[in-house]
N, C-alpha and C positions, 0 to 999 in steps of 0.2 A: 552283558557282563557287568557285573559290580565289583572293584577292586580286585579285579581279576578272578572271581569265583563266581561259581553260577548261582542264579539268581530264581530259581524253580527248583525243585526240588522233582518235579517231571519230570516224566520221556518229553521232548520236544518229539512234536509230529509235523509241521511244516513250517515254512520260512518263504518271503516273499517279499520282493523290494517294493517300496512305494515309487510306482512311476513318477517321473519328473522332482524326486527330492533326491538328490544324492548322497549315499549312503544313510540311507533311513531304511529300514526295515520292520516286518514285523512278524512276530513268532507264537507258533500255538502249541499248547501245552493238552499233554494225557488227562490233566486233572483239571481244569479248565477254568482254573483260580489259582492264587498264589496262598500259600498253606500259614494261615491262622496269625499273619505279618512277621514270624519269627524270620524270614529270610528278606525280607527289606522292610523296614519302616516306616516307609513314605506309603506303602498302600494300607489302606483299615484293611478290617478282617469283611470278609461279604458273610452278609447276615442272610440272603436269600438265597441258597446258590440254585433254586431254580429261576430267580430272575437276572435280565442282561442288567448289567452296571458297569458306570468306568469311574476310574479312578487316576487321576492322575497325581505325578512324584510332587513334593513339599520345595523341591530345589528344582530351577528351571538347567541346574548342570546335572539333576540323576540321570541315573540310565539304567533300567528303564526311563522312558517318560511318563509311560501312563502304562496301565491294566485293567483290559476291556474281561469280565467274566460274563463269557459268551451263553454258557447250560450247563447243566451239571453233567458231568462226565467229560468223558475224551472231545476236543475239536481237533476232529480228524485230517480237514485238509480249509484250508484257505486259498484263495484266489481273486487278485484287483482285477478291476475292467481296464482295459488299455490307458482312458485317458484319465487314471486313479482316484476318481470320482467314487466309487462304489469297490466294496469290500463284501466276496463273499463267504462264508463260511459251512460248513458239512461236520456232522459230529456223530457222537454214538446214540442221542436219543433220537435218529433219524429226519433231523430237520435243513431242512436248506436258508438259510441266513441271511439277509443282502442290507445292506450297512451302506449309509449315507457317511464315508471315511471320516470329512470334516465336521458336519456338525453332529456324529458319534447318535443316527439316530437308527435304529431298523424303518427299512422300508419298508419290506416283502419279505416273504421265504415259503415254507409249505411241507409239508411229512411226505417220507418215503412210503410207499407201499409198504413195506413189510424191512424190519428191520434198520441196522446204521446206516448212515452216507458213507462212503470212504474218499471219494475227490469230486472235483466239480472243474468246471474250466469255463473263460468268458468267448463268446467271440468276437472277433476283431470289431466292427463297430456295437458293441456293449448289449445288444440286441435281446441277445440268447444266453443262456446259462445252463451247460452239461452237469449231470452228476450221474455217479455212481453207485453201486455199494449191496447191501448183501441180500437185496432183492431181484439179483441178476437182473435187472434193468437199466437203459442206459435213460436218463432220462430230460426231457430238453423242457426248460423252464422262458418262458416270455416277458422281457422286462415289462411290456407295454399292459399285458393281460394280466403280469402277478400271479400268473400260476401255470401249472405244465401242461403243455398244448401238445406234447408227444411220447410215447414210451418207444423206445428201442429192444424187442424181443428178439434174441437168438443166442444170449451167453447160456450157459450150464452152470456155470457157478456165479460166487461175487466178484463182480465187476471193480477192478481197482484201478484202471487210470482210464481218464476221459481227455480229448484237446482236437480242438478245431486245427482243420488245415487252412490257414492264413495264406496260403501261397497256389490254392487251385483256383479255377473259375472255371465254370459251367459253361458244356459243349454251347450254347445260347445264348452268347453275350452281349449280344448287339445293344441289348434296352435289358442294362441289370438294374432297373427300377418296376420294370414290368414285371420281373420273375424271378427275385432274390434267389440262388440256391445256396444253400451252406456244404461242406462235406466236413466230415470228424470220425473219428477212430476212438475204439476205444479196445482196453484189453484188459481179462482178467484171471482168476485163479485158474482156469479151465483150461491156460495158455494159448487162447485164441485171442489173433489180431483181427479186429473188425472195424471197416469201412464203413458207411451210411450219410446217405444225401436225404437234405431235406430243404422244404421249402413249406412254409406258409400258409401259399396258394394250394396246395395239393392237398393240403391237410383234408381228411375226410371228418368232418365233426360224429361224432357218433349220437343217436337219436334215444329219446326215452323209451324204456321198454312197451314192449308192445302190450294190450289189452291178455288179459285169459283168454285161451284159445286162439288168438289170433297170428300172423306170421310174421317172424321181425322183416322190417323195413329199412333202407335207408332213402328211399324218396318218398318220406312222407313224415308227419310228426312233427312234434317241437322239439329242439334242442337236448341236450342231458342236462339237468342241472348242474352240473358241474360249469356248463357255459352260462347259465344265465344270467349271474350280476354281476357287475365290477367289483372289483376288492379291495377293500380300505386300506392306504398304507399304514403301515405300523401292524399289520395283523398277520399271523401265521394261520394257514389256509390247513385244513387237515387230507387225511391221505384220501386220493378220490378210487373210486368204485373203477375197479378194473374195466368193466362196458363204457365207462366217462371218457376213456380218455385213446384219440387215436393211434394205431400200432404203427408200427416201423419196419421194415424186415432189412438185416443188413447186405449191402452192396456187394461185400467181399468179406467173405470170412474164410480166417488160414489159420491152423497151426504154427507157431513160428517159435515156439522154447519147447523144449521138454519138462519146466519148473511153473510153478503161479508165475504170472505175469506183476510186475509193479509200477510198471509208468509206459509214456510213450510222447514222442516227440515230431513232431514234422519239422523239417527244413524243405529250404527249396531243393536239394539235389535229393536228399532222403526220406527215411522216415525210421527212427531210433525207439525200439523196444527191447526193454531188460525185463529180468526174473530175479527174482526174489534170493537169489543165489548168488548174485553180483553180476550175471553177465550179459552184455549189451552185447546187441545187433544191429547192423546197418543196411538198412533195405532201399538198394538205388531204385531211384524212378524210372520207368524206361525213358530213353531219350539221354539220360548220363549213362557216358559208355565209361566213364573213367572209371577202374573197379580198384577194390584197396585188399589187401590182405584180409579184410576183419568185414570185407563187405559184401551183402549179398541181394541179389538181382531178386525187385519187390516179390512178394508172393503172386504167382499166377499162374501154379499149375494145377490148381483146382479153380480157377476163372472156367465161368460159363462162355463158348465163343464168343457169344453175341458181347460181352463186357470185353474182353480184348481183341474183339474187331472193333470197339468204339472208342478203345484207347482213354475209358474213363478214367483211367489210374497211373495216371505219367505224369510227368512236368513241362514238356513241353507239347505235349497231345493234351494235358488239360485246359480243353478249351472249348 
């Protein structure tokens, strides 16, 4: 806010505190620039707007302080890495963003399949990076690799919220150095909530196609290109070839609104999805028997046996 008026002349589309500064924030805009400096002064006018630039304010008491113009068009969802070192961003020309916070530099990012991003999420040790968006894929990005090491098929429509459960651990815990597993949800216009575990180790890389006439493989051949080099930071990676990149099928997928889906949440006792309508729901883990007015016992009556005789989807059975 500037003298108590707003100071975009956008839709804001997200908002995100910077861990470890308090009360600091930061805000993305529809329009992905501030409009031609008529609404604050301290920012110039961006001459490129398909390139990133920042700008910071003329007075170290403005507020804003600065304005990062991310791409042209809508940035549609932001999201810091826990320990706010990295800043990622998802927009409408479909690219995924990831931003060195402090010294305001891109490190990585890479194009969606087909279409926008609409959200992304980190996970707890900064590892990984969810996105979403109107390529109905959920898609898991690798800080280490810089580019996406997995797709999540089974939405029907665009995928609008993604987020790691921070609070499960995999039945196999003993040596979580041996066999990382991650779990994450995601949900979208289709109004399905969706589970999926993943891990590293499992990943099946997929191989270059095979010769004319010959029968595809996967125990033989050399890698897809898509694996084969490392990738420079500072560079945006383009969309890879559906055969590139390995598939995912979700753990538990449920029905849970009547409406598009808009976001979703994990806690340790629940796990919190809304619609696009305003209305939240509250889905106890097994294991909380405490039940509220407004709460309702996780999705599991379309679980396959074998999944709720393993009790993969509890809080205190996640283990």
């Amino acid at each position: 806010m500037r003298n108590q008026l707003v100071v975009c002349a956008s839709r804001c589309t997200s908002v995100a505190w910077i861990p470890g500064r308090d009360g600091a924030f930061v805000v993305a805009h529809a329009d992905g620039n501030s409009k031609d400096g008529t609404v604050d002064a301290s920012f110039p006018i961006v001459k490129d707007l398909t390139q990133f630039s920042v700008a910071h304010a003329k007075s170290s008491k403005s507020n804003p302080v600065a304005r990062w113009h991310i791409c042209q068009g809508s940035v549609n969802n932001i999201a810091f890495s826990a320990d706010g070192k990295y800043l990622a961003t998802v927009g409408r020309d479909g690219y995924l963003r990831v931003f060195d916070y402090s010294s305001e530099q891109l490190i990585c990012g890479g194009k969606s399949y087909y279409g926008a991003l609409l959200c992304c999420a980190w996970s707890g040790d900064g590892k990984y990076i969810l996105t979403g968006g109107e390529d109905d894929l959920v898609q898991v990005w690798s800080m280490d690799d810089k580019k996406v090491v997995a797709w999540g098929e089974g939405h029907n429509s665009w995928v609008s919220g993604v987020a790691f459960d921070s609070y499960w651990s995999p039945p196999t815990s003993a040596n979580p150095g041996e066999n990382c597993m991650y779990r994450f949800g995601s949900v979208g216009q289709d109004t399905q909530l969706m589970l999926w575990d993943f891990s590293m180790e499992e990943i099946v890389v997929p191989l270059r196609r095979c010769p004319p006439g010959g029968s595809p493989t996967f125990s033989a051949g050399s890698q897809s290109s898509h694996w084969d080099s490392a990738v420079t930071v500072g560079t945006l990676q383009p969309a890879p070839s559906m055969r590139d990149v390995p598939k995912l099928s979700p753990l538990v997928p449920h029905r849970v609104h009547s409406e598009p889906l808009s976001g979703l949440i994990f806690t340790e006792e629940s796990v919190l999805t809304a619609c696009r309508e305003g209305h939240v729901k509250i889905w106890l883990r097994p294991g909380h028997s405490e039940q509220t007015s407004n709460s309702k016992p996780l999705p599991s009556s379309s679980l396959k046996e074998k999944t709720l005789s393993s009790s993969r989807f509890g809080a205190s059975s996640y283990k």
